[in-house]
DOTOR-239458 format. One record per atom (N, C-alpha, C, CB): z, x, y; residue number from 0. Coordinates in steps of 0.001 Angstrom, whole numbers, plus 524288, in hexadecimal, padded with zeros to 5 digits. Atoms other than C-alpha are relative to their C-alpha. Glycine has a CB too. Example, Ala and Ser with C-alpha at 12.3 -4.5 7.8 and 13.67 -1.06 7.14 Angstrom:
2
w->80000	u->8037A	v->7FB5A	seq->0
w->81E78	u->8300C	v->7EE6C	seq->0
w->80000	u->80384	v->804B0	seq->0
w->804DE	u->7FC20	v->8001B	seq->0
w->7FFC4	u->7FCCC	v->7FB5A	seq->1
w->81BE4	u->83566	v->7FBDC	seq->1
w->802DA	u->7FCFE	v->80442	seq->1
w->7FA79	u->8019E	v->801CE	seq->1
end
This chain:
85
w->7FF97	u->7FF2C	v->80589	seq->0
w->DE3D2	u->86B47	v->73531	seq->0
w->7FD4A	u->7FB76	v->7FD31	seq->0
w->805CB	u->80085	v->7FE50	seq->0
w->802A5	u->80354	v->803ED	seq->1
w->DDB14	u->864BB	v->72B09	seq->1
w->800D9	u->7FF03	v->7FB6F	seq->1
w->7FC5A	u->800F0	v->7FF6D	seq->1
w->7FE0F	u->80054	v->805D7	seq->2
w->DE0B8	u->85F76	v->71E1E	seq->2
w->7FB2A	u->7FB97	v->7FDB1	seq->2
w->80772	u->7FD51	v->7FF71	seq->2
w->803C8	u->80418	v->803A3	seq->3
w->DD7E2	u->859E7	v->713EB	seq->3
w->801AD	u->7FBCA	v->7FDA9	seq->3
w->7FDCE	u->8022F	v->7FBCD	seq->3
w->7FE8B	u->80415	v->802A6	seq->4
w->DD9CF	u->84D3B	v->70E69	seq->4
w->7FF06	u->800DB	v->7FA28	seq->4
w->7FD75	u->7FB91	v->80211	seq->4
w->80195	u->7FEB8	v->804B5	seq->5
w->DDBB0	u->85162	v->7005E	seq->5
w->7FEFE	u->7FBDC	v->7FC09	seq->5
w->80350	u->80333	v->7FE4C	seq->5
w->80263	u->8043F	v->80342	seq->6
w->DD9C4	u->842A2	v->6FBDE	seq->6
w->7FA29	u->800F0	v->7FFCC	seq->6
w->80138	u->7FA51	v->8024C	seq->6
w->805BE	u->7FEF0	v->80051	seq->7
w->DCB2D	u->845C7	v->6FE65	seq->7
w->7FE1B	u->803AF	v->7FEB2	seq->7
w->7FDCC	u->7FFA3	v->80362	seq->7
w->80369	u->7F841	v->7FFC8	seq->8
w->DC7D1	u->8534C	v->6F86B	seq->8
w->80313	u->7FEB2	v->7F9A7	seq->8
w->803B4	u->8083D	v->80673	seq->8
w->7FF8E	u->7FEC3	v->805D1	seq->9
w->DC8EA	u->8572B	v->6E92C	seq->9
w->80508	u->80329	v->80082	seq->9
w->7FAB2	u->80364	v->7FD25	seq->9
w->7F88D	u->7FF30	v->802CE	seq->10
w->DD6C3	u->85850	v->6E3E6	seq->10
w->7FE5D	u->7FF25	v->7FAFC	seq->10
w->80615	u->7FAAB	v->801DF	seq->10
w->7FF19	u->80148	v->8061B	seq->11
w->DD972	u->859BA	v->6D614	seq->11
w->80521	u->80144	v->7FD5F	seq->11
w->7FC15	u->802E8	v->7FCCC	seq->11
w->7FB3D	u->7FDAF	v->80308	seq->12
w->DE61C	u->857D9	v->6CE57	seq->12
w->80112	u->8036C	v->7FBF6	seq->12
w->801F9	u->7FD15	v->7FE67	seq->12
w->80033	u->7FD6E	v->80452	seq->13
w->DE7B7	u->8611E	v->6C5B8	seq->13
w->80525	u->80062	v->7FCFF	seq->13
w->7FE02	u->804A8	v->80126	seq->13
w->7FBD6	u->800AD	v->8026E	seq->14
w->DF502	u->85D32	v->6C159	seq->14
w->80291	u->7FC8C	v->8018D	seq->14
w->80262	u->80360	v->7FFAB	seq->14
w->7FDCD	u->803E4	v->7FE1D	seq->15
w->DFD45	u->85163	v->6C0B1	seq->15
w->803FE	u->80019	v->802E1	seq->15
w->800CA	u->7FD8F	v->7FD2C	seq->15
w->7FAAE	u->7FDA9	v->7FCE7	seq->16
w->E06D5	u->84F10	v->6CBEC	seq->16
w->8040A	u->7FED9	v->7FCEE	seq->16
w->80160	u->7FDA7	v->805C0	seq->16
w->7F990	u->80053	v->802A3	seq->17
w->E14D7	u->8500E	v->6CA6E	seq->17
w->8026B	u->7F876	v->80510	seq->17
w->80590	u->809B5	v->802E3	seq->17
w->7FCE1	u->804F8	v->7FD14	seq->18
w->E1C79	u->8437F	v->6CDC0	seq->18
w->80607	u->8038C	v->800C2	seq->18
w->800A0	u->7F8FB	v->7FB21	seq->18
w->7FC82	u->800A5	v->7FBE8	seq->19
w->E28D2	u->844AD	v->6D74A	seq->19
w->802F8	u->7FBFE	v->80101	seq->19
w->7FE06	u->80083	v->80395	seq->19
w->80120	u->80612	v->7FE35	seq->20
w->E2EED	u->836C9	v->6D978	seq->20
w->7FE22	u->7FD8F	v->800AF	seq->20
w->80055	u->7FE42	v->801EE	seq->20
w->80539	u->80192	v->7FDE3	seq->21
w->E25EC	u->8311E	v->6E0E6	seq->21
w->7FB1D	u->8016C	v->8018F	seq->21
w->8007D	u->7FEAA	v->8029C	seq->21
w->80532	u->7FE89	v->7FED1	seq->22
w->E1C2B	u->83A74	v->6E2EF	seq->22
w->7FCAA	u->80356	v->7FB6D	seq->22
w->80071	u->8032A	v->80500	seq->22
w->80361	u->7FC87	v->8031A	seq->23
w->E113A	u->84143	v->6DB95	seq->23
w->7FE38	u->803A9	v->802A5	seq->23
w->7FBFC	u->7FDD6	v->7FDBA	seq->23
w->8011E	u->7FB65	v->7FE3A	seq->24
w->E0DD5	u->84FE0	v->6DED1	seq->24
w->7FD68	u->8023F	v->7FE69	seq->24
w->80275	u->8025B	v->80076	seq->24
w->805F8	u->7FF46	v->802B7	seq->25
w->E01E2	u->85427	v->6DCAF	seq->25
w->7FCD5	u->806BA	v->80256	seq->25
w->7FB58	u->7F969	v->802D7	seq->25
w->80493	u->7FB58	v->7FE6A	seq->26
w->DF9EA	u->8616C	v->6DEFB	seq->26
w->7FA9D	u->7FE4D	v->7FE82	seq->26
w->800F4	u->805DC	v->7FCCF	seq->26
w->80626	u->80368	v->8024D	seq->27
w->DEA7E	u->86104	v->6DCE6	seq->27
w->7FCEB	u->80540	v->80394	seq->27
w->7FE31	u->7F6E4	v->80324	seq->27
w->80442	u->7FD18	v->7FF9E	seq->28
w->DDF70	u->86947	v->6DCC4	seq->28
w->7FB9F	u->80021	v->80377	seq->28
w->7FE76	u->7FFA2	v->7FC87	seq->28
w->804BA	u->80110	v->7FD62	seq->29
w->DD400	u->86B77	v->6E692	seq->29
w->7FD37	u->8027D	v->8004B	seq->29
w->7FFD7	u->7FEEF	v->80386	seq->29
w->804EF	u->7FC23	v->8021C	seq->30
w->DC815	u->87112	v->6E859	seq->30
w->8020C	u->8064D	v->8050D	seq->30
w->7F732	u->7FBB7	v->801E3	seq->30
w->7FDAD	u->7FC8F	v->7FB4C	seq->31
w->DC965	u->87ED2	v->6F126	seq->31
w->7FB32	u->801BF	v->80238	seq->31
w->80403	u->80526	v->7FE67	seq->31
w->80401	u->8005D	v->7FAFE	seq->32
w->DBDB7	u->87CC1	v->6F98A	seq->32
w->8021D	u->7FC89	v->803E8	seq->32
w->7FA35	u->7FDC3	v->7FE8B	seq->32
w->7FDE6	u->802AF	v->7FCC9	seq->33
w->DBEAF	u->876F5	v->705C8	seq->33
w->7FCF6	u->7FCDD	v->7FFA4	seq->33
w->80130	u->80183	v->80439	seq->33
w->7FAD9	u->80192	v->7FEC3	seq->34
w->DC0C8	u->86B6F	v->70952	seq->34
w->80381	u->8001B	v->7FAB2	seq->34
w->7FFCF	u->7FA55	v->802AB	seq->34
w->7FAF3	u->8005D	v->8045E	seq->35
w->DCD93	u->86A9C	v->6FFB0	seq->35
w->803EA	u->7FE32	v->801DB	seq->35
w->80208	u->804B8	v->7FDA9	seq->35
w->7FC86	u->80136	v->7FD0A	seq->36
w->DD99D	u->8640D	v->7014F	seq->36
w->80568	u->80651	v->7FE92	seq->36
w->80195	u->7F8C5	v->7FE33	seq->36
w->7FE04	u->7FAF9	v->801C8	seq->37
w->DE3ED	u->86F38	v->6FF55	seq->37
w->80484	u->7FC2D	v->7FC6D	seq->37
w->80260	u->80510	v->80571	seq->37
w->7FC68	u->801C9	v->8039E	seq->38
w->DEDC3	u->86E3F	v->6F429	seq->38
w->8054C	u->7FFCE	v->80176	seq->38
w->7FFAD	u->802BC	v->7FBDA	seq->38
w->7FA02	u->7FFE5	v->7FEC1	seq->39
w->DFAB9	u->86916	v->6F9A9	seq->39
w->80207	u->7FDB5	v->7FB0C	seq->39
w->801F7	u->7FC7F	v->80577	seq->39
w->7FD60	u->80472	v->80382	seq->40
w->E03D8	u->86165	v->6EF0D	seq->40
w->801F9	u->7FD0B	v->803EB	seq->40
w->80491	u->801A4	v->7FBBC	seq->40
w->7FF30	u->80494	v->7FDC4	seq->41
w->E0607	u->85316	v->6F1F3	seq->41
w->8039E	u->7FE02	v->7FC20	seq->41
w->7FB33	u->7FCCD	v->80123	seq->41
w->7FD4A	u->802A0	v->8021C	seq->42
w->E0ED4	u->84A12	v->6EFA5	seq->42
w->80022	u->7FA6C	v->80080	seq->42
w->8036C	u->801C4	v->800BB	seq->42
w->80194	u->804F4	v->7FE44	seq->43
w->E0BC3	u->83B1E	v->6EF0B	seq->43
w->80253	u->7FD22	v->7FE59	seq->43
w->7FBE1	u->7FE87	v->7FF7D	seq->43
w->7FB62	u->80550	v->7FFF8	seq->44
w->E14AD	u->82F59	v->6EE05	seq->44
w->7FCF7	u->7FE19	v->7FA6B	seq->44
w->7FFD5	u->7FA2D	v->806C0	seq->44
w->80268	u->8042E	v->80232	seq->45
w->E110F	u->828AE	v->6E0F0	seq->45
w->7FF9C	u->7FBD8	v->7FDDC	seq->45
w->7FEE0	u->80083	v->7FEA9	seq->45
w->80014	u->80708	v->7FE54	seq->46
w->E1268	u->81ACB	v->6E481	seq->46
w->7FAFE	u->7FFD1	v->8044B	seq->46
w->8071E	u->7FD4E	v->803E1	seq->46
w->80487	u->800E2	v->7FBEA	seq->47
w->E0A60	u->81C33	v->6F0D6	seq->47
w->7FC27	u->8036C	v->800D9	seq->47
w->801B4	u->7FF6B	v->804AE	seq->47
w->80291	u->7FAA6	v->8018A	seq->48
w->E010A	u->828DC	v->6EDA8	seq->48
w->80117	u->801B6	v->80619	seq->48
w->7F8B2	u->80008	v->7FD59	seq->48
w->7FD18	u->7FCB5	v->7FAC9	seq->49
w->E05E0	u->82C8E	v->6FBCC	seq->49
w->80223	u->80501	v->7FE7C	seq->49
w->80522	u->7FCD9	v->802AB	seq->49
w->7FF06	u->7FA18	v->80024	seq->50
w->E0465	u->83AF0	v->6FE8B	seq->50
w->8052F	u->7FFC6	v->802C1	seq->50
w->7FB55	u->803FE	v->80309	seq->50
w->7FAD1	u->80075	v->7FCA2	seq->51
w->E1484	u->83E47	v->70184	seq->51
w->801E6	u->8061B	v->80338	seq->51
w->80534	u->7FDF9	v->7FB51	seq->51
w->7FD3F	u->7FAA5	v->7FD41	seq->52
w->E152E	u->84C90	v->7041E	seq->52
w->7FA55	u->804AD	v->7FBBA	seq->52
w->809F7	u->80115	v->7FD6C	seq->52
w->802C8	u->7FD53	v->80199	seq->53
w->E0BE3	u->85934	v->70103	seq->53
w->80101	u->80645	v->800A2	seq->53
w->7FC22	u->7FE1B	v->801BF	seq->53
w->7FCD7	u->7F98B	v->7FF45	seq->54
w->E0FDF	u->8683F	v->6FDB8	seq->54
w->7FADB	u->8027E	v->8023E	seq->54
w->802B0	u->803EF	v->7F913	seq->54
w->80326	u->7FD3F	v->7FF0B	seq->55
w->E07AB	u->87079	v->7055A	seq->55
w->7FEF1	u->806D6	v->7FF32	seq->55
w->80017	u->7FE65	v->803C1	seq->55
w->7FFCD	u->7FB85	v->801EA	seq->56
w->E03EE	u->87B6B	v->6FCB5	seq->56
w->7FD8E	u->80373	v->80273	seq->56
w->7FED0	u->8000F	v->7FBDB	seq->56
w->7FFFD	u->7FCCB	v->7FD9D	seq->57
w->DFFE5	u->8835F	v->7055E	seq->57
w->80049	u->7FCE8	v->805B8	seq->57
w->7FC04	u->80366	v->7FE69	seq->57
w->7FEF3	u->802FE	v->7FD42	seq->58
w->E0658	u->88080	v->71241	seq->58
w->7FE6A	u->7FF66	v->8065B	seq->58
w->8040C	u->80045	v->7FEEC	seq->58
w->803A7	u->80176	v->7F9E0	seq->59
w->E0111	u->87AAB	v->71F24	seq->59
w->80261	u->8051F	v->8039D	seq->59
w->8021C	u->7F842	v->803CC	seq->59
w->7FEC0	u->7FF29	v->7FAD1	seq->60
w->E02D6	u->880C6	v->72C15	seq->60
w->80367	u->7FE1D	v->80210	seq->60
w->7FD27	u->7FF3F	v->8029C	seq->60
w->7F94E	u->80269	v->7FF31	seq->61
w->E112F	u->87FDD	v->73084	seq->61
w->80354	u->7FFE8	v->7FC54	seq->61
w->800AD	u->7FA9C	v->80157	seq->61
w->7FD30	u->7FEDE	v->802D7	seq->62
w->E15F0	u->87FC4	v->7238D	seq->62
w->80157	u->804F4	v->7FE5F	seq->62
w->7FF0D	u->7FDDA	v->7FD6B	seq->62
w->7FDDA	u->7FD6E	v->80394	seq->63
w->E1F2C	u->887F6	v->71CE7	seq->63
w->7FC42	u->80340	v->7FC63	seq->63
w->802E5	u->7FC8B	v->7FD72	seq->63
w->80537	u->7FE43	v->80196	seq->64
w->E1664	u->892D2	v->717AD	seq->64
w->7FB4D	u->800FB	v->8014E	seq->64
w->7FF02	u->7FE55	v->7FDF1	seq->64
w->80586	u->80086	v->7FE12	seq->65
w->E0894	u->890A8	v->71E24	seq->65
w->7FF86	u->80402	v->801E8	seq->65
w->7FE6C	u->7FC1A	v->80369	seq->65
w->80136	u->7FADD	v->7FD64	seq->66
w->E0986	u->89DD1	v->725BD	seq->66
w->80092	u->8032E	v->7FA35	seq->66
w->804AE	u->80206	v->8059F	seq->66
w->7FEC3	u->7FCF9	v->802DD	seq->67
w->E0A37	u->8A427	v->71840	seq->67
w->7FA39	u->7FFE6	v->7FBD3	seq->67
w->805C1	u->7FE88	v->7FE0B	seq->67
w->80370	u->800D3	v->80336	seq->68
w->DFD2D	u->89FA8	v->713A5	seq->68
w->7F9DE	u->80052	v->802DE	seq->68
w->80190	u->7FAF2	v->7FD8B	seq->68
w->801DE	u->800D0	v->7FC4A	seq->69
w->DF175	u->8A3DC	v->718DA	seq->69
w->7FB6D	u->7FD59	v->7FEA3	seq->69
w->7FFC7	u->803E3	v->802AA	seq->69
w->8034B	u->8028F	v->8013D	seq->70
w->DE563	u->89D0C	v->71B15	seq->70
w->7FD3F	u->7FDF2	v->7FACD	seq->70
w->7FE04	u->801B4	v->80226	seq->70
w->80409	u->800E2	v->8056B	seq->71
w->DDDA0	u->89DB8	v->70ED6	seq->71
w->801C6	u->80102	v->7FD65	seq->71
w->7FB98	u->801F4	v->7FEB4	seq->71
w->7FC3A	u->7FC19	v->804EE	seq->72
w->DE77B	u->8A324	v->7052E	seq->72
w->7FD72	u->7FAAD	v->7FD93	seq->72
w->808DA	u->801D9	v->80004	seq->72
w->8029D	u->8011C	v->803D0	seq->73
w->DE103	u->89FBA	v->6F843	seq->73
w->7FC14	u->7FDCC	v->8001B	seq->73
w->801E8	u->7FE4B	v->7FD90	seq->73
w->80400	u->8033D	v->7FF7A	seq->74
w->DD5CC	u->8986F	v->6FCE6	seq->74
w->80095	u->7FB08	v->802F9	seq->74
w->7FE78	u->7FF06	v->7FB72	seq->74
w->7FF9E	u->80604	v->7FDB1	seq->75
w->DD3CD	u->889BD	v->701F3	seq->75
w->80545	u->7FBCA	v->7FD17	seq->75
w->7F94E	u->7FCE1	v->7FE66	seq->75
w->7FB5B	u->80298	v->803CC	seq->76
w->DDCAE	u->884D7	v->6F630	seq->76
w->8074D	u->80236	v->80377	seq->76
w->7FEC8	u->803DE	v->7F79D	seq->76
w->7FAD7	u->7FDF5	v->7FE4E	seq->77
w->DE936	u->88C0D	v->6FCEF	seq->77
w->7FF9E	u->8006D	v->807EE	seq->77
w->800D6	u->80722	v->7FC3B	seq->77
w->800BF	u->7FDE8	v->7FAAE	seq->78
w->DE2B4	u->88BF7	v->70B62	seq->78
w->80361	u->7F990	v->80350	seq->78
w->7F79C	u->8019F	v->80193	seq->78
w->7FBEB	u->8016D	v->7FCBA	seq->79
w->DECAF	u->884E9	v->71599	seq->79
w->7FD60	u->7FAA4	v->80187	seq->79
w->80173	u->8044C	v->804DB	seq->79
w->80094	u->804D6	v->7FEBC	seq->80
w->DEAC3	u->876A5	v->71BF1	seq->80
w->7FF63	u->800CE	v->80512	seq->80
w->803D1	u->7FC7F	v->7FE7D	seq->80
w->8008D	u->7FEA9	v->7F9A8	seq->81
w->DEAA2	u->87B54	v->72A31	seq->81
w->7FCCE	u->8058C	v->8007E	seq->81
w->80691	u->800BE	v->80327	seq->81
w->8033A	u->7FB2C	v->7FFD6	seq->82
w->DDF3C	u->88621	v->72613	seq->82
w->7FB75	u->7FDFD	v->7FD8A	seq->82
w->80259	u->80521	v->7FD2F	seq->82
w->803A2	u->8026D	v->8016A	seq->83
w->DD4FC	u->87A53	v->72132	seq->83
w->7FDEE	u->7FE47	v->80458	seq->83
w->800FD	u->7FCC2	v->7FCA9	seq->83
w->80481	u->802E1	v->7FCDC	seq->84
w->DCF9C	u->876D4	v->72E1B	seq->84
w->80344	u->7FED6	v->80380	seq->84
w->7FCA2	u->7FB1C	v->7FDB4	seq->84
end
């Protein structure tokens, strides 16, 4: 399985996160060509911008769900993490 490093690829916020206690939660925009990172929400510590946890909107292989989604449903923007390579 191949995950993209979405620090290196075009993200765009398109809305400010929400604060949590300590963390900020963020969604963000990308392009839907490949490569792309796919759109999970994150959640990052903000004292130490340490990534702490990430919702996987559409969900890996093994998770809860993943047999319910198939390959390409909606395009690259909605296409799975264990179906990039």
């Amino acid at each position: 399985m191949r995950f993209l490093d979405f620090t290196q690829h075009y993200v765009s916020l398109t809305t400010p996160g929400m604060i949590f206690k300590d963390l900020i939660i963020v969604g963000f925009r990308t392009v839907e060509t490949q490569p792309a990172p796919v759109g999970d929400i994150r959640a990052y510590d903000v004292r130490t911008g340490k990534l702490q946890w990430a919702f996987h909107t559409i969900p890996h292989k093994g998770e809860y769900g993943a047999d319910t989604w198939p390959a390409m449903a909606g395009g690259l923007v909605f296409r799975r993490h264990d179906d990039l390579g």
